[in-house]
C-alpha positions, 0 to 999 in steps of 0.5 A, a space after each residue: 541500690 535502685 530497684 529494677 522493674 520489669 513492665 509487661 504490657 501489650 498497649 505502647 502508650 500506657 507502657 510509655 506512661 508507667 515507665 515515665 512515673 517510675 524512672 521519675 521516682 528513681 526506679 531503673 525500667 526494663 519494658 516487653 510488649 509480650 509475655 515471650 519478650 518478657 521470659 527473655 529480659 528475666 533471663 539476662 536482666 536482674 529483675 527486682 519486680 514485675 508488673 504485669 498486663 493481663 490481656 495479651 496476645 500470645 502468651 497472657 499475664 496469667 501464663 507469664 505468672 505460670 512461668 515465672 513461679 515454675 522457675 526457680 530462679 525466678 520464683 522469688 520476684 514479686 508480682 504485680 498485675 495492672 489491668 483494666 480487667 477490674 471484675 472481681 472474679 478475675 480479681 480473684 482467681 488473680 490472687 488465688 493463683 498467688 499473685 502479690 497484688 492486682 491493680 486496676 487501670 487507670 492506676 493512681 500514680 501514687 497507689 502504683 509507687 505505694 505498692 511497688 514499695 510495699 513489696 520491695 520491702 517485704 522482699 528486703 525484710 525477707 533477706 536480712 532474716 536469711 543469715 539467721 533462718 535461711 530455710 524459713 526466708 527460702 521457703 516463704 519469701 516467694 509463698 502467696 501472701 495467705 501462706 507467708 508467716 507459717 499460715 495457710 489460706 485459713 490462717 491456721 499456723 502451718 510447720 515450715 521447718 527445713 528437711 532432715 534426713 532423720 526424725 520419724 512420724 508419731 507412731 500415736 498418729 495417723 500416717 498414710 503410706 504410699 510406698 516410700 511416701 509417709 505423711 502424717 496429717 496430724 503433724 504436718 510431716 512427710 517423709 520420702 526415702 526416709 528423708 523428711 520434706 518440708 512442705 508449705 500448708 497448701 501443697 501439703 494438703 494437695 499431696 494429702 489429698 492424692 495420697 488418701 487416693 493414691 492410684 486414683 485420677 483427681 480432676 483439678 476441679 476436686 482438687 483446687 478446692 482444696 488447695 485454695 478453697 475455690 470453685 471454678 472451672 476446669 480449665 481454670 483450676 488447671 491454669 491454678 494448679 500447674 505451677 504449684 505441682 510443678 513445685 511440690 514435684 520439685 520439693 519432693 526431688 524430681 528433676 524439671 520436667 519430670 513427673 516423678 510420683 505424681 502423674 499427669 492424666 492428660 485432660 483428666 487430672 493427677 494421680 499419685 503412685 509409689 515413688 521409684 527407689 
């Protein structure tokens, strides 16, 4: 089955161009000249990849990621940044925010349709497990690379296991309580309501983070550094930080849009309390 692929990029010509090298390698092409524009072909077009630009009016490469990854139907697409921004920090704050690649303008054709491959048929890989590990391909077929396979940024082997409503923390461990929320730092657990949640190694060692600092304002400076081990600056670290709390709020049961047990402080940070009953 042909893949489809959706290319975000604000500058015609080079839009032309790309789409011509992967139609002529047999790809079917779906084009936007914006981020807006490129939200409306993903809600009515069967996008396999995307690949994206990073300067662009109105709504950006890194805000389109944001998008993208905050929606759950759209989370699992892999994503690509083509850009002439070539610095390496904007190389990695690309990849801290967990994008799947990032290739600098002019792009070799073949290093284009190389990538491309590389992560259609990760993607591929992923399902054909689904019928024997359907949680483990759920919970890892969308992670940034550094937490795929059971490892966080550090490559330290994390517990991806699917959630139960039974099994309770070590009593010979530490655990942290806030309210119905316990978290078992040595295991890698977390219940909530009894329940218990699966969490990737990066949003676990968030809410470990605000959970040893319940009531407390964390700023997103504090707190990307401990999420993707990086210094930088606030507005930055918030662009980073939004859609993985968008997401850890979602694992733990709270509707989109809700903020559940881990409050925004508007201009300031986050703060966990005790979930609601």
């Amino acid at each position: 089955m042909t893949a489809t692929i959706l290319i975000v990029d604000d500058q015609p010509e080079l839009l032309i161009g790309i789409q011509m090298t992967l139609e002529a390698a047999g790809y079917t092409v779906f084009t936007a000249p914006d981020g807006h524009i490129a939200l409306e072909v993903l809600q009515r077009e069967a996008i396999d990849l995307i690949l994206a630009d990073i300067a662009m009016p109105e709504l950006n490469g890194y805000q389109l990621f944001e998008r993208v990854r905050a929606d759950p139907g759209l989370l699992r697409i892999p994503f690509i940044f083509l850009t002439a921004r070539a610095m390496a920090s904007d190389i990695r704050y690309g990849k801290a925010l967990g994008v799947d690649d990032y290739l600098a303008k002019p792009v070799n054709p073949e290093d284009l349709l190389a990538a491309i491959e590389g992560r259609l048929r990760r993607v591929r890989e992923l399902r054909s497990l689904a019928p024997l590990q359907p949680e483990l391909v759920e919970a890892q077929e969308y992670l940034p690379t550094a937490d795929r396979a059971g490892q966080d940024g550090d490559g330290h082997t994390s517990v991806l296991a699917p959630a139960t409503a039974v099994g309770l923390p070590d009593p010979a461990g530490e655990l942290i309580e806030v309210g119905l929320l316990l978290i078992a730092p040595s295991q890698h657990r977390v219940w909530l309501n009894g329940v218990e949640i699966a969490l990737p190694a990066r949003e676990f060692r968030v809410l470990e983070y605000l959970a040893r600092r319940a009531g407390q304002v964390v700023s997103p400076h504090e707190m990307v550094q401990v999420s993707h081990a990086i210094g930088i600056s606030d507005a930055d670290a918030s662009s980073l930080l939004r859609p993985l709390v968008r997401l850890l709020r979602r694992r733990l049961g709270y509707a989109v849009g809700e903020m559940g047990c881990i409050e925004n402080v508007r201009g300031v940070g986050y703060r966990l309390v005790a979930p609601k009953e």
